[in-house]
N, C-alpha and C positions, 0 to 999 in steps of 0.2 A: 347604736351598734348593730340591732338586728335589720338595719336597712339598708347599711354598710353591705353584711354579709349577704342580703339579699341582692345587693346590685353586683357584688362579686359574683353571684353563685348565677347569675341571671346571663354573665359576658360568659363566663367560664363553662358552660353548661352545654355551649352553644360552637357544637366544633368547628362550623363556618368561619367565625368570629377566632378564634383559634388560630386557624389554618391560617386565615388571614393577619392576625399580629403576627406571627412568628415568620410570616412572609416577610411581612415590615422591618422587623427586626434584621434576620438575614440580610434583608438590601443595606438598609441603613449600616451594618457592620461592613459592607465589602464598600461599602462610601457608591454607591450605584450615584445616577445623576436624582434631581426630581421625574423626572419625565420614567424614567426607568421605575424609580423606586414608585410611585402611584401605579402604573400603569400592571405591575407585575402585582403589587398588593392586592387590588383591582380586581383582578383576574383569578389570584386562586382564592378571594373571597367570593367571589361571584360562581363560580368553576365549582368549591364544593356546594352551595346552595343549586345549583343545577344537580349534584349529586346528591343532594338531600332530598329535594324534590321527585326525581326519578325513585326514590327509594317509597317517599310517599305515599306514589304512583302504585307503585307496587303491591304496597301494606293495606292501600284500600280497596285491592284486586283482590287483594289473598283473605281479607278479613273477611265478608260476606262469604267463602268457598267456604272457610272453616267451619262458622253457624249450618253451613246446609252439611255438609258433611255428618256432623253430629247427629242430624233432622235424620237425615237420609239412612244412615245407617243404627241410628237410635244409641247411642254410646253417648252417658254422662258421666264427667269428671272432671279431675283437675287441667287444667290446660295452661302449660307454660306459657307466660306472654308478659315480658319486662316491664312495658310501658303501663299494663294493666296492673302489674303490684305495687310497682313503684311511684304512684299515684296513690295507696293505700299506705305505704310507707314512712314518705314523707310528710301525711297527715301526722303522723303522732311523732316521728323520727329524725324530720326536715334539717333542724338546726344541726345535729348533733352527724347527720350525713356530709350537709354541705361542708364541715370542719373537715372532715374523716376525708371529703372531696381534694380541697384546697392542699390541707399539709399532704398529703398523700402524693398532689404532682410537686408540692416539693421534695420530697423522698423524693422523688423518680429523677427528679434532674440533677438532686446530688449524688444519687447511683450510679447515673449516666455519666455523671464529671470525674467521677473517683475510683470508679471501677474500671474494667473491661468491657461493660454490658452498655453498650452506649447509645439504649433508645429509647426514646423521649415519646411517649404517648401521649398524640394528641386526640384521638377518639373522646373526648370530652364525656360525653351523653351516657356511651355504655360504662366509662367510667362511674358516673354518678351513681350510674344503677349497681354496680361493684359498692361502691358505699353504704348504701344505703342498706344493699343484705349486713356486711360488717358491722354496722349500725345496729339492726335487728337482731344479728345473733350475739354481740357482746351484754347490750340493754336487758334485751328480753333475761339472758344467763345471770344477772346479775351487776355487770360492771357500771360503777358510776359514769356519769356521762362526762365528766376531764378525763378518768378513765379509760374511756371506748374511745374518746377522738386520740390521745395518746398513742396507745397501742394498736387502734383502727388505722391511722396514718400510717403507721409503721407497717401495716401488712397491707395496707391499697399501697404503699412506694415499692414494696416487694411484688406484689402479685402484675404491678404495670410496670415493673421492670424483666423480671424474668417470663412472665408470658412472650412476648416478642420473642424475646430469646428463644427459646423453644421451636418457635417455627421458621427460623430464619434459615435453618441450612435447609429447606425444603422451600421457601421461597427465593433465596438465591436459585436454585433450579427452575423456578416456577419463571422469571422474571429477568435470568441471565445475568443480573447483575448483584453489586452489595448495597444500592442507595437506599433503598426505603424496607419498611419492616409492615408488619403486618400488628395493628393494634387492636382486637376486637375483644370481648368475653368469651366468643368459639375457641379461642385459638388451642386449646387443650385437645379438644374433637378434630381439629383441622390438622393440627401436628400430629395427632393418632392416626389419619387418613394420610399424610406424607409416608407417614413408617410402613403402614399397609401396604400399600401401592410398590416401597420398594422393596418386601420382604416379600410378597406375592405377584408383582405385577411386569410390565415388561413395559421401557418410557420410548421404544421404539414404533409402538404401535398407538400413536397418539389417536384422542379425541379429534384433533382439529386434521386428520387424515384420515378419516372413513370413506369410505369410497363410494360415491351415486353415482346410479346410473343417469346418464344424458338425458332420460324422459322424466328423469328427478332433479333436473338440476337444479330448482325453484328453491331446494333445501340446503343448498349452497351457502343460500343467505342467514345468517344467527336469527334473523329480524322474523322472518317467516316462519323458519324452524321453530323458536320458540312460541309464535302465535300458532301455529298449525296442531303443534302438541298439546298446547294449554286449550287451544279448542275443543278437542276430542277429550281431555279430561273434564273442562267444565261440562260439556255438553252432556257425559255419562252420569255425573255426579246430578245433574240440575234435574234430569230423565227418572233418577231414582227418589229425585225429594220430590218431585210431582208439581205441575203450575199451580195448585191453589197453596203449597206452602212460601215459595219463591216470589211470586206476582202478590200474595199478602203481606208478607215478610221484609223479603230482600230488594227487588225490581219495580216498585212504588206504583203496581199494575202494568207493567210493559209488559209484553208478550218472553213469557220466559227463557223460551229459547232463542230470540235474539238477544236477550237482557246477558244470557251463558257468551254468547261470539263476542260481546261486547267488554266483558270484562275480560274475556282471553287479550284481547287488543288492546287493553286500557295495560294489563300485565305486559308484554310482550312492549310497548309505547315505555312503560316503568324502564322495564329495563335497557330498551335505550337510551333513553335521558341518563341514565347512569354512567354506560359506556363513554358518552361524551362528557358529563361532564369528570369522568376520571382523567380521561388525555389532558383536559385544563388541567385539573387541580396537577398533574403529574408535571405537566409540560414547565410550572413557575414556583410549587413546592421544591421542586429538588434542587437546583439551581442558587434559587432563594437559602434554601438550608444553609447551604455551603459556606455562607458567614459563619453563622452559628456554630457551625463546624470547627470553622477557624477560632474562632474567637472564646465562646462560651465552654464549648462540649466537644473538645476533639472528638473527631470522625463519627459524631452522633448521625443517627438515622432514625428520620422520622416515622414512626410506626401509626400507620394509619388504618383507616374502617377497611373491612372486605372486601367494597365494590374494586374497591385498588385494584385487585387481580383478577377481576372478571376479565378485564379486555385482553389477560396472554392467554386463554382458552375460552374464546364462549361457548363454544360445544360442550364444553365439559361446567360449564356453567348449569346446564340444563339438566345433565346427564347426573354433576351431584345433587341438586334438588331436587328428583325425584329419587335417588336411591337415594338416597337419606330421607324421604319420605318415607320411603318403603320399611326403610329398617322403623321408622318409627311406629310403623302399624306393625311391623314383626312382633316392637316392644310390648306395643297395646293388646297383643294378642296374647303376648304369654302373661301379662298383669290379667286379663278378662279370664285366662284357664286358670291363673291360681288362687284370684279372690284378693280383695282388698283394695287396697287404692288405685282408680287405673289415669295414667296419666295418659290424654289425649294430645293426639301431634300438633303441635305450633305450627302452623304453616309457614308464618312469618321468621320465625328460628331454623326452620328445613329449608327452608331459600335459602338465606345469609351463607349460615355456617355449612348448610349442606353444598351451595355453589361453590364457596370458597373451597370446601374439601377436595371438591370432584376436581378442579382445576391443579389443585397441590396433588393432590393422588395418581392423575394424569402426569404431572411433570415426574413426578418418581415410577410411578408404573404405567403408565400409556390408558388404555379404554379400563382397562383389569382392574386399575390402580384405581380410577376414579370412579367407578362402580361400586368396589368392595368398600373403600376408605369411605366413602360420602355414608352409604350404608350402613357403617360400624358406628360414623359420628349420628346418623337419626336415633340407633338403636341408647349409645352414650346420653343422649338429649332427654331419651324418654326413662331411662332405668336415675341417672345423677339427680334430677330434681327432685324425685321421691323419696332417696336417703335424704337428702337438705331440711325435708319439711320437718320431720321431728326438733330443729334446732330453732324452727324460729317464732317460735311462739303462739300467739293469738293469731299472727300473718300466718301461720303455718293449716290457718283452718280456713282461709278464703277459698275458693274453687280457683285459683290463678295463682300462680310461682315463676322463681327467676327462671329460665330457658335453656341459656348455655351452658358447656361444658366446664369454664372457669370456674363459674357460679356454683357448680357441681362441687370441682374438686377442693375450691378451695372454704366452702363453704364448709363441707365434709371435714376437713380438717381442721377447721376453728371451733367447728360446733363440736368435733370429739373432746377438742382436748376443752373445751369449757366445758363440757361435761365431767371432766376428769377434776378439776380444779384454776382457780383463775390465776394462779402458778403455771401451770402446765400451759395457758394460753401464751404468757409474758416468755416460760421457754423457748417456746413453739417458735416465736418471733424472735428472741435472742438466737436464736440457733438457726436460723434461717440467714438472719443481716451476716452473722459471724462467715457462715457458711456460700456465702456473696461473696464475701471480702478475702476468705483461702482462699476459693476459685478462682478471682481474678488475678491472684497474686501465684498461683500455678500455672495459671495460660500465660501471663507474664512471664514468668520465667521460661516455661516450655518457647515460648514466643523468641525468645532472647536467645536461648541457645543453639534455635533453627538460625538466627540469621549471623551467629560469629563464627568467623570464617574459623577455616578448621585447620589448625595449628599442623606446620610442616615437620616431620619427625627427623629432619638434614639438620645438621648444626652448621650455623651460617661459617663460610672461610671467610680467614681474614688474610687480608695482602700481606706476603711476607714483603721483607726490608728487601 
């Protein structure tokens, strides 16, 4: 049994692998030829693994900047960073996650089938890591382990179904259309940075319109722009940790400050592998979907990781990763003047969910939108993890915690009400699925009564004799 669930949790973990069945599937429903149906599987299997790689790329750029940051300006503490708890997690938690995993994307595809909310998260990975905290705050609180996968499932098919949701009317703007959804553990901070953007911001004054001068034109390019900035930041940051902590450390004795240019270019290289392989995985998921559409989950839409939206703003790609930086040293600064726990900036969660922002906050308020929105999500990143840690136990004392905004709210919310009573958690969840099921059955009907036509108030004549 437990090798079973390990070879499940091993396919299913792996959004590549994902991407790529649910391409197979879609072909296979629309009866595509063999030639088609290989060829397209193929490709957005291949397509996200270039996009996973480009991300790679990225996280091994951003991780040594982090350590020297810390060096450089001398600031210890907790440091959001997914992959590093959940590694600690699934040490003691593994079985009772991956269950919590598995039923949980069955929730979601029978939400997706019976409701109105019709998206199907295939982010596999950050899903796991959504488990594994529900995992950690049901166990640690008390709940027995058939317990926690029961009621765990029921809030990972809730939390991966209505997340997308949330951010979809601000990436229809982002992206022009209704196809694909946005599936990540940001999306709480990301959708907070849409609403910014259009409560403050103006979407006529875009990012991808700033205007250079002719003897700037070089920054025309995303590819430059982004290396030329991340140079001047590594180079400041590597300047103040000084060559004997870096060239000991970090850069394995290279000269430090070519070891700072080098990782600007390694980041800046990241994120274009990403770019490219987004148009793949884009160009043969959507398409592909379209059975599935048909056949399994009317008009479902795939909800996929963040790089997804990099390519409709890169400017504002860069523009929300650093203000969302920003806010998060904002965060770090008011924890350092009031005492207690300070939670230092994820660099690798200020890229993601701060790029994504800056791009959404741009489509709803232009340069304004994705400045202040990316900004509000750093600040959300650095204040949300700190209320989570009281809930989860012995994980709640590592120097590492979950990152995102999701993780944040809905963490926050599980761990109040298991604080309250393990009643109060089963409400929590009754009352949510209930509250799924009225909402779709009011947009239904609202839905119904925009499209019947509207009754003529002439009483029809009839032909006399």
């Amino acid at each position: 049994m437990n090798s079973v669930l390990q070879n499940l949790l091993d396919v299913f973990r792996e959004p590549s692998v994902i991407v790529g069945l649910i391409a197979l599937l879609g072909l296979l429903l629309q009866r595509k030829s063999l030639s088609d149906t290989i060829k397209g599987t193929t490709k957005a299997f291949v397509g996200f693994l270039v996009l996973a790689a480009g991300a790679g790329v990225v996280s091994d750029a951003l991780t040594p900047f982090g350590e020297m940051f810390q060096y450089a300006f001398g600031v210890q503490g907790v440091v959001p960073n997914n992959e590093a708890i959940v590694g600690k997690v699934l040490t003691n938690y593994g079985s009772q996650a991956a269950l919590i995993f598995f039923f949980g994307m069955v929730v979601n595809v029978l939400l997706a089938r019976f409701t109105r909310f019709k998206f199907i998260y295939m982010s596999g990975h950050v899903a796991l890591y959504l488990a594994a905290m529900i995992a950690v705050i049901l166990i640690a609180n008390g709940f027995s382990s058939w317990q926690a996968v029961l009621w765990g499932a029921l809030a990972q098919g809730l939390i991966t179904t209505l997340s997308p949701a949330l951010v979809q009317p601000w990436m229809r703007k982002a992206t022009k259309n209704d196809n694909v959804a946005l599936g990540h553990t940001g999306n709480f901070g990301i959708a907070t940075s849409g609403l910014i953007g259009k409560l403050f911001g103006n979407p006529e004054k875009s990012t991808e319109d700033l205007k250079i001068p002719k003897g700037l034109g070089f920054l025309r390019d995303t590819t430059v722009v982004i290396a030329s900035s991340m140079g001047v930041i590594y180079l400041l940051v590597t300047l103040v940790a000084g060559a004997g902590y870096v060239e000991d450390k970090l850069s394995n004795g290279q000269w430090y400050l070519l070891w700072a240019v080098m990782q600007a270019g390694k980041f800046a290289a990241g994120v274009f592998i990403i770019l490219a392989g987004v148009r793949v995985v884009l160009a043969e998921i959507i398409p592909a979907f379209k059975g599935i559409s048909e056949k399994l989950v009317p008009n479902a839409r795939p909800a996929l990781d963040v790089p997804i939206v990099f390519t409709f703003a890169p400017n504002a790609v860069l523009i929300g990763f650093l203000s969302s930086f920003v806010g998060g040293l904002i965060g770090m600064g008011i924890l350092v003047a009031v005492g207690g726990t300070i939670i230092i900036p994820g660099i690798v969660a200020h890229f993601m969910t701060g790029a994504a922002s800056g791009v959404l906050g741009n489509a709803t308020g232009g340069r304004r939108g994705a400045v202040l929105g990316a900004m509000v999500n750093g600040i959300m990143i650095t204040f949300l993890p700190l209320l989570v840690l009281p809930f989860l136990g012995d994980v709640g004392l590592q120097n590492s915690t979950f990152s995102d905004a999701d993780f944040g709210v809905s963490g926050l919310l599980l761990g109040s009400a298991v604080h309250i009573s393990h009643v109060a958690v089963i409400g929590l969840i009754v009352c949510a699925l209930a509250a799924v099921f009225a909402g779709s059955a009011l947009i239904t009907r609202r839905q119904a009564a925009k499209e019947q036509p509207t009754a003529t108030t002439e009483p029809e004549r009839r032909p006399t004799a």
